[in-house]
C-alpha positions as CSV (number, residue, x, y, z in Angstrom):
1,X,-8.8,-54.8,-51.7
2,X,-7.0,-51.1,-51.1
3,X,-9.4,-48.2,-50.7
4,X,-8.7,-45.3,-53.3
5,X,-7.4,-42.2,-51.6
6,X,-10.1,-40.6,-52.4
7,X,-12.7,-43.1,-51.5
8,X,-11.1,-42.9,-48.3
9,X,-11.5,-39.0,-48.1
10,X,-14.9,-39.4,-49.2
11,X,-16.0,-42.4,-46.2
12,X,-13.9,-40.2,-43.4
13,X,-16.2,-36.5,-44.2
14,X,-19.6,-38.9,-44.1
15,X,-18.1,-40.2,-40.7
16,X,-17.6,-37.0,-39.2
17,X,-20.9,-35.4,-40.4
18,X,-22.9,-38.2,-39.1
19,X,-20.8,-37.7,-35.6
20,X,-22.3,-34.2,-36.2
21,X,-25.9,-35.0,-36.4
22,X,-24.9,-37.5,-33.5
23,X,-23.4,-34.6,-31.4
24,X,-26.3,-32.1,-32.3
25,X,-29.3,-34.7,-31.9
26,X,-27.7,-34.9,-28.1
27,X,-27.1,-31.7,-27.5
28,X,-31.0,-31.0,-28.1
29,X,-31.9,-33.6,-26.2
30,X,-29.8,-32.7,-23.5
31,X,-30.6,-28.8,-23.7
32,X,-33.7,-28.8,-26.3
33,X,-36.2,-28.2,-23.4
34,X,-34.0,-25.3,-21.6
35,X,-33.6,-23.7,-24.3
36,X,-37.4,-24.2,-25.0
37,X,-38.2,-22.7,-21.7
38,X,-35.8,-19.5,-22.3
39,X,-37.9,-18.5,-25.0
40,X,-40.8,-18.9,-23.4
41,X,-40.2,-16.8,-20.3
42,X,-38.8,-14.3,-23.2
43,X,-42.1,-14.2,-24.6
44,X,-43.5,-13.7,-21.4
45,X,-41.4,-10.8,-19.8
46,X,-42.2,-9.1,-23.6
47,X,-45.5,-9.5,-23.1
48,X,-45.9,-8.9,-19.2
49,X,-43.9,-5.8,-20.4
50,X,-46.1,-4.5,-22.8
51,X,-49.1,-4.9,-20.3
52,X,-47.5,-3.1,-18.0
53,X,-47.0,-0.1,-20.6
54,X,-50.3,-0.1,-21.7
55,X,-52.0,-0.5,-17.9
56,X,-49.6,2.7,-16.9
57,X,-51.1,4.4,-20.4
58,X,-54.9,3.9,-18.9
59,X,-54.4,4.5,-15.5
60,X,-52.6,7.5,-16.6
61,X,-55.9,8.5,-18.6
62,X,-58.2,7.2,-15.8
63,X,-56.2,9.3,-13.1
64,X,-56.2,12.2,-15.6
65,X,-60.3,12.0,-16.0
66,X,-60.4,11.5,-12.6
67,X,-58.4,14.8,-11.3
68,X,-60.1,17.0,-13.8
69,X,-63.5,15.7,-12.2
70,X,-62.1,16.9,-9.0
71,X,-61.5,20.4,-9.8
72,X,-65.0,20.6,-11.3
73,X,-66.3,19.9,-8.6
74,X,-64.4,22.1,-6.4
75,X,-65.0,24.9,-8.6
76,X,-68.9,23.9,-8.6
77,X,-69.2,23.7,-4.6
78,X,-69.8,19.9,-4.7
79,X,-67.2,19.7,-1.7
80,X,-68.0,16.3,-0.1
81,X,-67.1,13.9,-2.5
82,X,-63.3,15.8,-3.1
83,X,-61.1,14.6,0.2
84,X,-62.2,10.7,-1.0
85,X,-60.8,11.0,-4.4
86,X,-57.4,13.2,-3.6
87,X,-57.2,10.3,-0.9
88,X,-56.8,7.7,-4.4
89,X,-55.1,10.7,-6.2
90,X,-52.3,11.0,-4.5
91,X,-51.5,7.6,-4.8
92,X,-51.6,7.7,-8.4
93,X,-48.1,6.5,-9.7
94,X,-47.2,9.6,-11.7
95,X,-46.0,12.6,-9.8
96,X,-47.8,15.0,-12.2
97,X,-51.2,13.6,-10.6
98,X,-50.0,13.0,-7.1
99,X,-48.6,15.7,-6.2
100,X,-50.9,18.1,-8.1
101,X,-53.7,16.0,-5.9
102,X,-51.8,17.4,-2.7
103,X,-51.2,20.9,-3.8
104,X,-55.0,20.8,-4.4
105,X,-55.7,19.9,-1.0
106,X,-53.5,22.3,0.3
107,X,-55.8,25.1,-1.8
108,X,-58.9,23.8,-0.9
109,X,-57.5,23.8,3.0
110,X,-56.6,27.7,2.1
111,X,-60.5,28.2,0.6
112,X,-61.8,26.9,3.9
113,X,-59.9,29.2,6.3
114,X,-57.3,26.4,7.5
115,X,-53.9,28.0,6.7
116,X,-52.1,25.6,8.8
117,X,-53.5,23.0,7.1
118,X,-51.9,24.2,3.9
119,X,-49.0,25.8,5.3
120,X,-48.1,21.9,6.7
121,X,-48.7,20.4,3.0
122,X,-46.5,22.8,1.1
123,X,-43.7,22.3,3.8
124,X,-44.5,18.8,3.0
125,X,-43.8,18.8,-0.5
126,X,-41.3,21.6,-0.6
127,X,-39.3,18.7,1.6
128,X,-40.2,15.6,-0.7
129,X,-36.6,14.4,-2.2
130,X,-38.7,11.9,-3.8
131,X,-40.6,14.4,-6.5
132,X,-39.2,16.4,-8.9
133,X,-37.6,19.6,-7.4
134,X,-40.1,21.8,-10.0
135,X,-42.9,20.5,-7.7
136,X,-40.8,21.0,-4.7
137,X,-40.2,25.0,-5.6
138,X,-43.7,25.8,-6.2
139,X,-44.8,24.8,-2.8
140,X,-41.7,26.7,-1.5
141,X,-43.0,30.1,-2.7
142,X,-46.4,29.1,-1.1
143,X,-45.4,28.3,1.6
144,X,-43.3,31.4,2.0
145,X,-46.1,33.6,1.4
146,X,-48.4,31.9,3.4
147,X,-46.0,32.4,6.4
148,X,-44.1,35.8,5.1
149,X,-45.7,37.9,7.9
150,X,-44.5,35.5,10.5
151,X,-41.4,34.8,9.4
152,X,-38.1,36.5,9.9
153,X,-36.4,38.4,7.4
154,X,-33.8,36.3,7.4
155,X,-35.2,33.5,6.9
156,X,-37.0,34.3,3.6
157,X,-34.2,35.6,2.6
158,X,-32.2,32.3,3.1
159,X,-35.0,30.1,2.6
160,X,-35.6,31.7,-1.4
161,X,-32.0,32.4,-1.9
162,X,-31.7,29.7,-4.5
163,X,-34.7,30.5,-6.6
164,X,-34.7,35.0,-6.4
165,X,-32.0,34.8,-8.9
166,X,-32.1,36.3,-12.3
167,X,-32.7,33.1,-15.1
168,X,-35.0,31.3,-12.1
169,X,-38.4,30.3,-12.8
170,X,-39.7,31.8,-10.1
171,X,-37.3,35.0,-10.1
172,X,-40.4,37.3,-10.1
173,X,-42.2,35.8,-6.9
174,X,-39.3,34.8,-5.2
175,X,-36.9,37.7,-5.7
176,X,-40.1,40.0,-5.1
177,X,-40.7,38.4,-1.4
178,X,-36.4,38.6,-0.6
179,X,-36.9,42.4,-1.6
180,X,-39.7,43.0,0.7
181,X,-37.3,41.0,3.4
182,X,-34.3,42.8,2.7
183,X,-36.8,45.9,3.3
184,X,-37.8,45.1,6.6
185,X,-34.4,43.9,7.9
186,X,-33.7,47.9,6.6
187,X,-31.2,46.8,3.9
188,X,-32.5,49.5,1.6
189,X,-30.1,49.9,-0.9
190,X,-30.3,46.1,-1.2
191,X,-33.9,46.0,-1.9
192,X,-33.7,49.0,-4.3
193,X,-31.5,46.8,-6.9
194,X,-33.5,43.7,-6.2
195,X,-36.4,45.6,-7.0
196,X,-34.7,47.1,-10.3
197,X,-33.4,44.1,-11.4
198,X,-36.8,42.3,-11.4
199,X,-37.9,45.4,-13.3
200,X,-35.5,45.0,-16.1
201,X,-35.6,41.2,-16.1
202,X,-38.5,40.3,-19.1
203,X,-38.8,36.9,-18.4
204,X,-41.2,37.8,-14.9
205,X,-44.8,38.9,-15.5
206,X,-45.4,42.2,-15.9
207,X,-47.7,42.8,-13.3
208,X,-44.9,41.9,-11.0
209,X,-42.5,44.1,-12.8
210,X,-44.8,46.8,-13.0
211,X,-44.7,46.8,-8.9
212,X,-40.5,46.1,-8.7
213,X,-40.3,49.7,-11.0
214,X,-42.6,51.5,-8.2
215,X,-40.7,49.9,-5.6
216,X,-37.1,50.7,-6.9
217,X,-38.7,54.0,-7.4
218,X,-39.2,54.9,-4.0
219,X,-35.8,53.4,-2.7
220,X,-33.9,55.5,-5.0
221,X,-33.1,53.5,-7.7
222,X,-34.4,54.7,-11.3
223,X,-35.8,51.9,-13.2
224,X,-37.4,54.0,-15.6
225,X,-36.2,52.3,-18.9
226,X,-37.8,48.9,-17.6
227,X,-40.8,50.7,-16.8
228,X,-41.0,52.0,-20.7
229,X,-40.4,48.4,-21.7
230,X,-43.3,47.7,-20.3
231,X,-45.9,50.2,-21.3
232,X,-44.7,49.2,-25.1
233,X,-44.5,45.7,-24.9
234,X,-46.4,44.4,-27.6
235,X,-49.7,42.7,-26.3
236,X,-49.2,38.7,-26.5
């Protein structure tokens, strides 16, 4: 007896979808327990993840706590206990902590009389590539000023050319210090528009300022007008 056409369409889709199921029930056989296993370790670099984000969050906190106890008790006089914990500061992971931990130790070197001691750890820092170069400029302008009597004019003057510019952070203290070495290498007129242009620059503190107006005074330079924008600067 003839199969209808259609009977015949019907019979050949129910073969092919139980070759299908046929084809799918082997493939997860064959793969079901690899695939498993990819979701698991999934799950578990989410998770190891997470504990590593929170861990960094405490110890973070912990280190935090800790460095705040450490000043205290450098400002109280409780000066035994303070190398051991900069020791574990400055192996704390964030560079905020660590290297704060070392320019404290430097300081504390300084309150004791040892200014080799914290002349070596600024030079230290200031030559770190591995911390963020903010870090690495403060300890250049201690450093410098720590060693400014010692050093050549020349050499501060090289040594803070990047940062005694006008816009820099650090224009006040650095271009201040180049000023004073341009003064003693007797590159007057030099010094005198250093000076002025510290005066007129608002964004260094005004004690600074107040001195760069007296100093381009007496080199010839008027810097009068920056010295009036001073004296009427409203109080902050």
């Amino acid at each position: 007896m003839a199969i209808a056409p259609d009977q015949s369409e019907t019979f050949a889709r129910e073969v092919d979808e139980n070759l299908r199921r046929d084809q799918l029930r082997d493939a997860a056989q064959a793969y079901g327990k690899w695939a498993i296993a990819g979701v698991v370790l999934f799950l578990l670099a989410i998770g190891a993840w997470l504990f590593w984000r929170d861990h960094q969050a405490k110890q973070a906190a912990a280190d935090s706590e800790a460095m705040a106890a450490t000043i205290e008790n450098i400002g109280s006089g409780n000066i035994a206990p303070v190398a051991g914990q900069l020791d574990a500061l400055e192996q704390a992971h964030a560079d905020a902590i660590s290297v704060s931990a070392r320019l404290t130790r430097a300081a504390l070197a300084l309150q004791q009389n040892d200014r080799p001691k914290a002349i070596g750890i600024y030079k230290d820092v200031a030559a770190d590539g591995g911390i963020a170069q903010p870090w690495r400029e403060v300890a250049t302008i201690r450093q410098t000023a720590l060693e400014f009597d010692t050093l050549q004019p020349q050499a501060v003057i090289d040594r803070l050319d990047p940062l005694a510019r006008p816009g820099n952070a650090w224009f006040g203290s650095a271009g201040e210090m180049t000023a004073l070495a341009l003064l003693k290498a007797g590159r007057k007129s030099e010094a005198g528009r250093l000076f002025a242009a510290i005066a007129a620059d608002r964004g260094v503190p005004e004690t600074i300022r107040g001195r760069a107006v007296q100093m381009a005074g007496t080199l010839g330079v008027d810097a009068s007008a920056a010295l009036a924008q001073i004296t009427t600067a409203p109080a902050q």
